[in-house]
C-alpha positions as CSV (number, residue, x, y, z in Angstrom):
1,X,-4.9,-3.7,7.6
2,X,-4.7,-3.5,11.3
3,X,-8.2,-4.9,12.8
4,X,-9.8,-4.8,9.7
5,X,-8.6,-7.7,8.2
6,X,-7.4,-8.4,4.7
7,X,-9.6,-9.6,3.1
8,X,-9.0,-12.9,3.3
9,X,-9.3,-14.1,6.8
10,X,-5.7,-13.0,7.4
11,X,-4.2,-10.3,10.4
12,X,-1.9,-8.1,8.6
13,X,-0.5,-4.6,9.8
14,X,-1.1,-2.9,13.0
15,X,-4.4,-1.4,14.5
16,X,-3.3,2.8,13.6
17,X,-6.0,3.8,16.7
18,X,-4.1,2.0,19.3
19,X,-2.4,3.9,21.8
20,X,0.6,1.7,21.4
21,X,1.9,2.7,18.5
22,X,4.9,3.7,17.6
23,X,4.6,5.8,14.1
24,X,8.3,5.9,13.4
25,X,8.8,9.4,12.0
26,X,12.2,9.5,11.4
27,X,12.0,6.5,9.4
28,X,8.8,7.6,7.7
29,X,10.2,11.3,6.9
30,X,13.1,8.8,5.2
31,X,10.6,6.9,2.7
32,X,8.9,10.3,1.8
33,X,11.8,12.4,1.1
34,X,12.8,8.9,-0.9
35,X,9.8,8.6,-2.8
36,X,9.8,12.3,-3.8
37,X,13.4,11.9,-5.1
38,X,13.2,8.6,-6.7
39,X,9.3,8.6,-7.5
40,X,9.5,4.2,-7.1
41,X,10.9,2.7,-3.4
42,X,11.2,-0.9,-3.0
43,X,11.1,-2.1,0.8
44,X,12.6,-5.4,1.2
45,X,13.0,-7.1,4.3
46,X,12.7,-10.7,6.2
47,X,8.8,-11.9,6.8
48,X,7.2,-10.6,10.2
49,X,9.4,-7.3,10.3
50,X,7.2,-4.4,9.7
51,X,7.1,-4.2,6.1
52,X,2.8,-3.9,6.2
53,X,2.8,-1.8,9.5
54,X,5.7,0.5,7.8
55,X,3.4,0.6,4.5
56,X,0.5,1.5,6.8
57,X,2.5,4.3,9.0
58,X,3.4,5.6,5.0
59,X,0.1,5.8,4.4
60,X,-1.4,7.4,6.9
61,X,1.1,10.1,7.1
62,X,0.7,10.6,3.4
63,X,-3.1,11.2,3.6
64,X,-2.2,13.9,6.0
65,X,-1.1,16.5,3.0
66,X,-3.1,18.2,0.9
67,X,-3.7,17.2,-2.9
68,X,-2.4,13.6,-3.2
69,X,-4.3,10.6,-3.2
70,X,-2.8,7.2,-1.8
71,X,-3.8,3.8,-3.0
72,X,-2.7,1.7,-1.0
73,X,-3.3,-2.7,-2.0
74,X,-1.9,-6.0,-0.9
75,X,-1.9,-8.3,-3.3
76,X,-2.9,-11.0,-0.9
77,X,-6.9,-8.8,-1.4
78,X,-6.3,-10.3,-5.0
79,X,-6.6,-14.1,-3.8
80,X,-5.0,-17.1,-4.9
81,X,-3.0,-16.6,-8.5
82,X,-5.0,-19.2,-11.1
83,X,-3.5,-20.3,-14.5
84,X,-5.6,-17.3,-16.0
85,X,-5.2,-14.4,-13.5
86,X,-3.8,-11.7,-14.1
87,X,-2.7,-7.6,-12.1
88,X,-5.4,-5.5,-14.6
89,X,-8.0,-8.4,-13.9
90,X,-7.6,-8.4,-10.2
91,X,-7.2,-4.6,-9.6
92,X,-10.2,-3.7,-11.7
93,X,-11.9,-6.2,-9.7
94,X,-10.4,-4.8,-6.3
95,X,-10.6,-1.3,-7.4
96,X,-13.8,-0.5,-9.4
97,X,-11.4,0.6,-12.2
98,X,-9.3,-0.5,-15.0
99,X,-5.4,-0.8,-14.6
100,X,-5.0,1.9,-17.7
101,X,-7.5,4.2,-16.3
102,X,-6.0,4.4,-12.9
103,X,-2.6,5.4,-14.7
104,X,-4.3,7.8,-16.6
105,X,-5.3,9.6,-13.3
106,X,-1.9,9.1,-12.3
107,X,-1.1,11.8,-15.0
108,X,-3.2,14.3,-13.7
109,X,-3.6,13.5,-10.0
110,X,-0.5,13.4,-7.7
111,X,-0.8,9.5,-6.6
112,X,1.5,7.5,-4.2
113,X,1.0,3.6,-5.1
114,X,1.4,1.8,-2.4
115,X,1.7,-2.6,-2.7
116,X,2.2,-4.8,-0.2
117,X,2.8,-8.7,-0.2
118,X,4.5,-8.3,-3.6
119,X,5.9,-12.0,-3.9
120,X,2.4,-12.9,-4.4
């Protein structure tokens, strides 16, 4: 997450307040026209291309309209998969709030759902 850090001592994304960046708005007008048709996008591409930078461009344009609410995670935040982890463990612990809860909002509040670092 650009200069913030992941969470886990790793550098991931871009730093959004540079002046250097380049927010790709063709591409990112793409994904959200995509995601609005489809409702689920996967972005698959070769390690060190942009996928975490795209996801963060995503987001921020996505927190730019009104009345939708973007979560956006890497699963990487969740740490090192054990024998007994599991996704509703680790995104309650990340979150503050139960997997089943957070898709009960989904229902009632327009949510985009952004993961990153899937593979994990």
């Amino acid at each position: 997450m650009g200069t913030e850090g992941d969470g886990v001592g790793n550098y991931e994304g871009i730093d959004l307040n540079s002046s250097d960046i380049c927010y790709r708005e063709q591409t990112i007008q793409k994904l959200v026209k995509k995601i609005y048709e489809t409702r689920v996008l996967l972005v698959r591409s070769p390690p060190m291309s942009g996928k975490t930078s795209l996801g963060q461009l995503l987001d921020q344009h996505l927190t730019k309209g009104p009345n939708i609410r973007v979560i956006r995670i890497s699963l990487l935040w969740m740490g090192i998969p054990s024998g007994s982890w599991t996704f509703e463990e680790e995104f309650q612990r990340l979150m503050g709030i139960t997997w089943k809860k957070f898709q009960d909002e989904c229902n009632h509040i327009q949510t985009i759902f952004i993961v990153d670092e899937v593979q994990v």
